[in-house]
Phi, psi and omega in degrees: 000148186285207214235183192164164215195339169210154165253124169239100182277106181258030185298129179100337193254164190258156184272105060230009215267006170303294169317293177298345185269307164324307170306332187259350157277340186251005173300324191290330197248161193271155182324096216133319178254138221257140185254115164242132198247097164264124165238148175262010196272118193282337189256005169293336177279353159273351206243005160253346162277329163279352146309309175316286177321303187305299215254002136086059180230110189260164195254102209299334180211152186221154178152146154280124178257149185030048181053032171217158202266170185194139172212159190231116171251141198247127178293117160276000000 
């Protein structure tokens, strides 16, 4: 797993707040810096890719650990 600068454990919550809790984590942070997201939400891996798209904020890894989804997004 790469490297990351905040953890956001979104585990347990349903889409949308996988998101929105993201979103507001990456308002705090500077250009540049990497966001890592564990979610247990089977539909957060379309909804960060596309999240991604919409916020030109990319999404550098998508993938699953233990059976929770875990992504890592770079603040553009």
């Amino acid at each position: 797993m790469a490297e990351f600068d905040r953890e956001l454990d979104a585990s347990g919550l349903n889409c949308p707040l996988p998101i929105l809790r993201a979103r507001k984590a990456l308002a705090d942070m500077d250009r540049g810096q990497v966001l890592k997201i564990i979610s247990t939400d089977q539909g957060s891996v379309k909804d960060f890719e596309a999240f991604s798209k919409q916020t030109n904020n990319p999404l550098l890894s998508s993938g699953e650990e233990g059976g929770k989804f875990v992504f890592l997004l770079q603040k553009s």
